[in-house]
N, C-alpha and C positions, 0 to 999 in steps of 0.2 A: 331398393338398396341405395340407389343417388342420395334419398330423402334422407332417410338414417344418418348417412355419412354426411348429409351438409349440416345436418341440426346438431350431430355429433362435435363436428368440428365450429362451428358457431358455440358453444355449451365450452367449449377450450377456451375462445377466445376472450370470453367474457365472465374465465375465472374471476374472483375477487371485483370484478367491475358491477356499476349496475349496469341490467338487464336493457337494450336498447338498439337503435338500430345504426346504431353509430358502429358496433362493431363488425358488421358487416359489409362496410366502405359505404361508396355514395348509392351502390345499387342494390334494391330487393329483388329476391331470387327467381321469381314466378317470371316466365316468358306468356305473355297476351299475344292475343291474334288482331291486329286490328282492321286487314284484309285477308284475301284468301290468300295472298303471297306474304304478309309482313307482319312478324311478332316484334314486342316491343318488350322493354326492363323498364319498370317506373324509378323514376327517384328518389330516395331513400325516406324524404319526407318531403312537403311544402316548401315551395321556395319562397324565402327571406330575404328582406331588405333594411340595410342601415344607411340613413341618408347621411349624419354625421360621418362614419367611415366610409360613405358611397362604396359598398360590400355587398353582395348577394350572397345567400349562403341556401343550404336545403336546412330544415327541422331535423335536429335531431332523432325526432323518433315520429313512425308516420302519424301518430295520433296527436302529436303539438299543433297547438293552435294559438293565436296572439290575441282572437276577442277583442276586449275593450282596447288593448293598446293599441287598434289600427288609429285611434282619433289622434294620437300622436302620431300627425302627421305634415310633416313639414321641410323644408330644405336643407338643415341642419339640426337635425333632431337623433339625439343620440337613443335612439329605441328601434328595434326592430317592427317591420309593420311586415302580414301576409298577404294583404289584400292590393288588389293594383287595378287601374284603369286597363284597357286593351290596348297591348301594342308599348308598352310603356317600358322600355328596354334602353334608355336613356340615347337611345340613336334617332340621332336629327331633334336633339330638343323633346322627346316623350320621357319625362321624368318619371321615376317610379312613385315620387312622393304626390304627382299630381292629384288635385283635387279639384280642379276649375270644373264648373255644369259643362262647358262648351263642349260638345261629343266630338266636333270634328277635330280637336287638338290632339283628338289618341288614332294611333295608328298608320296605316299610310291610304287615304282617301278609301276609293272604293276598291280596294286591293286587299289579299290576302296576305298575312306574314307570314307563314308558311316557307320556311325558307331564307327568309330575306335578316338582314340586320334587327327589324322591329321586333323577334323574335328574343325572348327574354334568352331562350337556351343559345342561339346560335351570336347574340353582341355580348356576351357577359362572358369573364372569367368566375365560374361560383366558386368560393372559396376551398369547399369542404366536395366538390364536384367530382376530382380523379381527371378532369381533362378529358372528358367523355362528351362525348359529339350529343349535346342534350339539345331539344327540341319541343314545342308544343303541338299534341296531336292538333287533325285537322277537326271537322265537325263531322265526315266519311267515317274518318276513324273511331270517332266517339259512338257515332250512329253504330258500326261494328262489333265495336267490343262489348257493346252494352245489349245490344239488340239480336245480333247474328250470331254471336255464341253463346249456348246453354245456359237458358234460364238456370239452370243447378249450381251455375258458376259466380251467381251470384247474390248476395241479403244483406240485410239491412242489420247493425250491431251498436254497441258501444263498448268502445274500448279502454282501459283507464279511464271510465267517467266520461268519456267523449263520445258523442255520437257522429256515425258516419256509415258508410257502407261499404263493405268486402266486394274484390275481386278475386274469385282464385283461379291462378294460373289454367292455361290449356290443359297439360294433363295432371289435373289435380286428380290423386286414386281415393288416397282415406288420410282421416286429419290424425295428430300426434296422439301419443296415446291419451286418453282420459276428456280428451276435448270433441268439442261434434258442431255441425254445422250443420246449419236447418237455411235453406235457396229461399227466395223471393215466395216461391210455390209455396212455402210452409207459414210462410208468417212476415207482415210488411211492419211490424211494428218494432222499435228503438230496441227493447228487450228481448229480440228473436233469437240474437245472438251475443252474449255477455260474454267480453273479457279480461283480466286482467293484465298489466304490464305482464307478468311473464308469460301468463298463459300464450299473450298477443302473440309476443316472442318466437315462441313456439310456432304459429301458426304463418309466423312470416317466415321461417327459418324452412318451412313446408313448401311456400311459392304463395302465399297471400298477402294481397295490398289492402290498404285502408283508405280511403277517403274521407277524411277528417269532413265534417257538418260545422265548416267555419263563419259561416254566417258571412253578411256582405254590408258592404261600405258605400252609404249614399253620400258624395262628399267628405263632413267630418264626419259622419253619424254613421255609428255599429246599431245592427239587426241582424238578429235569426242567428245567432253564436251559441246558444245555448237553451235550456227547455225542451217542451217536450216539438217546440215549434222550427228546433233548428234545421238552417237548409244550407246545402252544401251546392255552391256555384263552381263551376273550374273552365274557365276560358279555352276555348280553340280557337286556332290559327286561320277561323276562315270568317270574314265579314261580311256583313246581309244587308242588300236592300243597295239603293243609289244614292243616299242619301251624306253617305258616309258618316254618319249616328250612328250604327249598333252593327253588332258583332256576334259571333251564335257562339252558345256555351252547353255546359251537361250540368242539369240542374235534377237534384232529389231532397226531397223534404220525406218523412212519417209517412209510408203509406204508398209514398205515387216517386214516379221516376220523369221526368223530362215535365211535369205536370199533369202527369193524367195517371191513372190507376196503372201499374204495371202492366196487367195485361193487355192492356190496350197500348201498343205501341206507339209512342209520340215520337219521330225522328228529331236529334237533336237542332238538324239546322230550321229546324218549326221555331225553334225555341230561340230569342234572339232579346237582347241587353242592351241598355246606351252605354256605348263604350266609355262614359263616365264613371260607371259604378265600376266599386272596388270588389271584384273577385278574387277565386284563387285560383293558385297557377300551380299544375302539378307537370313537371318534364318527365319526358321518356327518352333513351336512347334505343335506336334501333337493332336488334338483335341479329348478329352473325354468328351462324354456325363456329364454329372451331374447324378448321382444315382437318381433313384427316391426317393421319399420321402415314409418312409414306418408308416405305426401307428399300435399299439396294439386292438384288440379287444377281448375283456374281458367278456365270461359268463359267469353267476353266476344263481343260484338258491334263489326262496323264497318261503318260509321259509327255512332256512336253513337247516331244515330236510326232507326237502321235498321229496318224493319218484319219482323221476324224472329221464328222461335223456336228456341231453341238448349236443347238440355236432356242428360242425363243418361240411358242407356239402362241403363245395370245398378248397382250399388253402393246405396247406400242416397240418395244422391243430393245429396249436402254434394261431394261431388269429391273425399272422402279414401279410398284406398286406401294398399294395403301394397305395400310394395315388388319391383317383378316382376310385379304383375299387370296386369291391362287396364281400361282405363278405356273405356267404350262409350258414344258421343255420337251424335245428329241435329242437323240441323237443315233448318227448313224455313220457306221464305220466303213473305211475305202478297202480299195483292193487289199489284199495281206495284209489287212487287222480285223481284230474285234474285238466288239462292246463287250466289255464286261458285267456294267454296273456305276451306277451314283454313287459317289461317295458325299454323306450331308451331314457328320460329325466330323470330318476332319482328317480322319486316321487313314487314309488312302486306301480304305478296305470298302468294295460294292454294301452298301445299304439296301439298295433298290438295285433288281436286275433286268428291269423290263425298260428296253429304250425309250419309251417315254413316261414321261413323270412330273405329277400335279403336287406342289408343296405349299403348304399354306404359310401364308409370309405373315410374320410376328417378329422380325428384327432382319437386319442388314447380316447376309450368309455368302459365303463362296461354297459353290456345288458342282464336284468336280466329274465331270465324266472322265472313268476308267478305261483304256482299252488297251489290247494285247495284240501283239507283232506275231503274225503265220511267220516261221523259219521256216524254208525250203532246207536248208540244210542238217544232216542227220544227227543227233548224240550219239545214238545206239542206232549201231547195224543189224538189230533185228529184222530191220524193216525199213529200208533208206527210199522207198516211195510215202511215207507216212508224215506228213510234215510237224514240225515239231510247234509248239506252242506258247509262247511267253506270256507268261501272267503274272500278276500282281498280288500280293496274297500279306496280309498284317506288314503291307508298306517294301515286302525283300519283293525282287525280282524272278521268278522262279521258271524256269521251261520244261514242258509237259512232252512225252514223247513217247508213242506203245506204252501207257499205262503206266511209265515213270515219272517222277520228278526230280528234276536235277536246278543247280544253284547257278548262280549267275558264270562261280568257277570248272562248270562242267562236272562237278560231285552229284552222287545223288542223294537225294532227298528221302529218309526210310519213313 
């Protein structure tokens, strides 16, 4: 039902527009796992750099890629480039336009950025971002999402023309209608999985990412952007080796995943780059739950003098619970009175007559326990050892005595 409703409402927003993943803000829907504790939202596309407006922005759509224009690459060059050195976050002098051989100019020594300023997501305002706490996985993380959850969850595609390969979400169940997905297990080649812009659409509007096969940047020189040979590099936040030269990345080409056949597990921090070259940079923000929804429940007494107690059996004892759960009450009447009954609509008439009472909380309620006053003294002298009885009955006052009922003015009640 979620899925329906988000693709539903995605499919409104993008009346009259084209088809893109712009209209779903800076985030794609699918929540990853990338520890046993921590899911992650990717970025709606590739993150972009304009040196001329010194601008970071994400790709409009996850399948954009820059290619040949990474060679326009320079300190004032009005063109967007994808591709970047590691660490290159314009803090402390790491330019995103850098292209010098030197490895130890990118980054921060033998340290991870992970957290720190050198992080493209955590020094940059992105333009088109939402102000969302974006970050570059680590190489753990990469190692996880790729390796530690279900092969099923993941295959090789091209999308618009682009090749790359799918992530789908944790609990991915079944894809939109008309469309299908064939995992790593079924087939490692470019055409496993063919999409088209809307189809794509569709399939991210489900909880699937794309990882664009943007090929990499030796200096000024593009490679592997295109053909049946392209390979998709995407930098983590974690550095390798003493040397402070190279940096570990998640690398898939046609066929093989970190560099070695799928099934033969390659972890990515094996896998390691001089942090010269220009890869890509995909951010995630980290995923929090939604707070549950909590409501008040409110007991009260009737008559307001009533000699009662009314309390609280389970919760911490304020009447706030979350929403869907139960809220557990008593009550229990003193000398010369008694319980009547709950009243949980309102109308000061017993709903519920058994002193204790379990109500499933779905919004903020007052639930009033009812109770009634023993008279010692007589109406009717039929019987002036019988005590008499005062109750509450569609909100009037009414007292009970040998089998009669009488009104608050001493009339009876036929």
């Amino acid at each position: 039902m979620r899925k329906i409703f988000l693709f539903a409402a995605a499919l409104v927003l993008t009346a009259g527009m084209q088809l893109n993943a712009q209209a779903i803000g800076a985030l794609t829907y699918g929540k990853f796992s990338v520890s046993n504790t921590k899911q992650v939202q990717f970025s709606k596309g590739n993150l972009q750099y304009n040196s001329h407006e010194d601008e970071f922005r994400f790709a409009d759509n996850q399948y954009d890629i820059i290619g040949e224009g990474n060679t326009n690459i320079g300190s004032d060059v009005d063109a967007w480039i994808d591709l970047f050195g590691w660490g290159t976050s314009k803090y402390n002098n790491t330019w995103p336009f850098q292209n010098i051989a030197d490895n130890t100019q990118y980054g921060d020594g033998n340290n991870d950025i992970a957290g720190t300023n050198y992080d493209w997501g955590v020094n940059n305002e992105i333009t088109n971002g939402l102000n969302n706490e974006w970050r570059t996985l680590t190489a753990a993380e990469w190692d996880y999402l790729i390796f530690t959850r279900s092969s099923t969850l993941l295959g090789f595609a091209t999308v618009a023309g682009v090749k790359g390969f799918v992530l789908l979400e944790d609990d991915w169940t079944v894809c939109p209608d008309g469309l299908s997905f064939h995992d790593v297990l079924e087939g490692t080649a470019w055409n496993t999985n063919v999409y088209n812009a809307e189809q794509w659409y569709q399939m991210e509007s489900f909880g699937a990412v794309f990882l664009p096969a943007a090929g990499y940047r030796d200096e000024a020189a593009m490679a592997a952007y295109e053909g049946n040979n392209a390979t998709g590099i995407y930098w983590s936040a974690t550095h390798f080796g003493t040397q402070a030269t190279q940096a570990c990345a998640f690398e898939f080409t046609k066929n093989e995943v970190n560099c070695d056949a799928f099934n033969v597990h390659r972890e990515t921090s094996e896998n390691f780059y001089n942090r010269s070259t220009g890869h890509s940079v995909r951010l995630v923000v980290d995923y929090q739950a939604p707070a549950a929804q909590t409501y008040t429940v409110t007991l009260a007494k009737y008559p307001d003098n009533a000699d009662g107690v009314v309390n609280f059996t389970n919760g911490d004892g304020t009447g706030v619970y979350d929403e869907n759960t139960e809220a557990s009450m008593e009550a229990m009447a003193n000398v010369d009175w008694q319980f009547e009954g709950w009243d949980i609509d309102g109308d000061l008439s017993p709903d519920e007559t058994t002193p204790t009472y379990t109500h499933t909380v779905t919004g903020d309620i007052t639930i009033t326990a009812i109770f009634s006053e023993l008279l010692p003294s007589a109406l009717d002298n039929t019987d002036a050892k019988v005590n008499a009885v005062k109750r509450v009955r569609d909100g009037q006052m009414l007292i009970e005595k040998n089998g009669k009922t009488f009104n608050a003015q001493g009339i009876e009640v036929r």
